[in-house]
C-alpha angles and dihedrals in degrees: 000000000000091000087054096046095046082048090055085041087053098042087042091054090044090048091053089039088056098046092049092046088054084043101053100024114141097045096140127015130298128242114220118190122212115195103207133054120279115281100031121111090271099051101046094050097048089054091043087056099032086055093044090057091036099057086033099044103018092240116154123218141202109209106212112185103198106173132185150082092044086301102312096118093056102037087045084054091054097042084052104054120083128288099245104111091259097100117051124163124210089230110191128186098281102047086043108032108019106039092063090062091031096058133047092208124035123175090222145032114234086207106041093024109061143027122237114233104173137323108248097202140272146265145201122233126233134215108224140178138190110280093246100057125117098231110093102174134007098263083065088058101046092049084056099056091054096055108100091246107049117125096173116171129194133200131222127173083255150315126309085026120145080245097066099043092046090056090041087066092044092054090052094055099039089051087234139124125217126178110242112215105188121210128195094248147333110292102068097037085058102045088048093055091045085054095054091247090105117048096201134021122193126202161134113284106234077051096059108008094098087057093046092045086047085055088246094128142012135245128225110166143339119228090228118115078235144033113269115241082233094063103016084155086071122093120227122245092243087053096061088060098277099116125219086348101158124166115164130167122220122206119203148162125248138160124214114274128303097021105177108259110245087052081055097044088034087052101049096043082063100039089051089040091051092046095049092043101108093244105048096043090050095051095052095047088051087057086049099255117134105225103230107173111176137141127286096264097053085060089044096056093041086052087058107041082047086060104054089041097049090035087068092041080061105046086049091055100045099216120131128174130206 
């Protein structure tokens, strides 16, 4: 009797620590990891959203850009800190679905690891060139890499992105071989294909749609079933003969695991509340992103369908990273 009684004293103390953590949460500021370097699509769209609940619910951030190994540095970090609300990670599909498959071994477990707080939106990627290439749609690229003497190279922001393995699947279909030349993140692929040095760069839209809208780069297709509303002008993928191709990317918020419950309510009701507020949502669709609020659960169970999907992308593929 007095060891249930101390239990029921113990369980009691944890159930009023943890409401008054959900109650209080945030009391000091909050650190968000980014797992890939400044400028790229994750970044921009985590401090989007970081200054949107900032300015609405007076939350404070720490923006801790911790890039490497296709994301795995920064997301194990974050899987790593306590489970107290005051480390939080942006994870996208690459970081959460594909790098289980991709390498042989990760330092965390997207499913055990860490805990889903609410899915941000998603975004198509696009295939672009310099604007002074001679390739103007995608047919014309294609028609180039089958010529005897072709030695086209793309770019992606590293290896096991969406990116890769979207073009992977491409180059299946179109019965072409490109060199893949892998950078650690956005900003100097895309300097260098600006530059001519890179013949094709491939990544997400809020990533490259301000250099496609300055003239800077080209555009040939977007990986979306549809146009998106931001470059109508761009043709799909599937449009350009490749039926039925899709490859999107998905960006979200999660905590490590076992993140006490009301952080994790209290968390996703202003999430949800910041992306549906007019300014914020318009700003991330003009950067291409589709704005896709929803509850834990919902990003939990898109972790785990993209995992068995890309999972399957990879195994097809063959490549594997370490």
């Amino acid at each position: 009797m007095r060891a249930l009684k101390s239990w029921l004293t113990a369980f009691s103390l944890a159930c009023v620590c943890t409401l008054a953590l959900g109650q209080s949460w945030p009391a000091k500021p909050i650190r968000l990891v980014v797992p890939f370097p400044a400028g790229g699509g994750t970044d921009i769209i985590a401090r989007d959203v970081s200054n949107k609940l900032s300015s609405a619910a007076k939350w404070n951030f720490i923006v801790d850009n911790k890039p490497g190994s296709g994301g795995n540095l920064g997301v194990d970090a974050a899987a790593k800190s306590p489970a107290d609300g005051y480390t939080l990670v942006i994870g996208q599909t690459s970081n959460l679905a594909i790098n289980p498959s991709l390498y042989s071994k990760l330092p965390y477990d997207s499913i055990q690891d860490l805990t889903p707080i609410g899915l941000i939106g998603r975004a198509p990627l696009v295939m672009v060139v310099p604007a002074n290439s001679p390739y103007k749609t995608l047919t014309d690229l294609v028609n180039a890499a089958k010529t005897p003497s072709a030695e086209l190279n793309y770019a992606t922001s590293g290896n096991g992105t969406v990116a890769h393995l979207a073009v992977e699947m491409f180059q299946r279909e179109a019965g072409i071989k490109l060199t893949h030349i892998p950078y650690k993140g956005a900003s100097q692929g895309i300097t260098d294909v600006i530059g001519g040095l890179v013949h094709v760069y491939v990544s997400s839209v809020p990533t490259l749609i301000g250099y496609i809208k300055s003239g800077k780069l080209r555009a040939l297709a977007v990986t979306s079933l549809k146009r998106t509303d931001d470059l109508p002008q761009v043709p799909t993928v599937a449009e350009s003969g490749y039926k039925n191709f899709e490859a999107v990317t998905w960006f979200g918020l999660l905590g490590p695991a076992r993140l006490p419950s009301t952080v994790v309510q209290t968390a996703n009701q202003t999430l949800n509340k910041a992306l549906s507020s007019p300014d914020l949502k318009t700003k991330l669709e003009d950067q291409g992103l589709d704005v896709a609020p929803g509850t834990p659960e919902q990003f939990a169970q898109l972790i785990r369908t993209d995992m068995a999907k890309w999972g399957q992308v990879v195994k097809a593929s063959g490549a594997k990273a370490d």
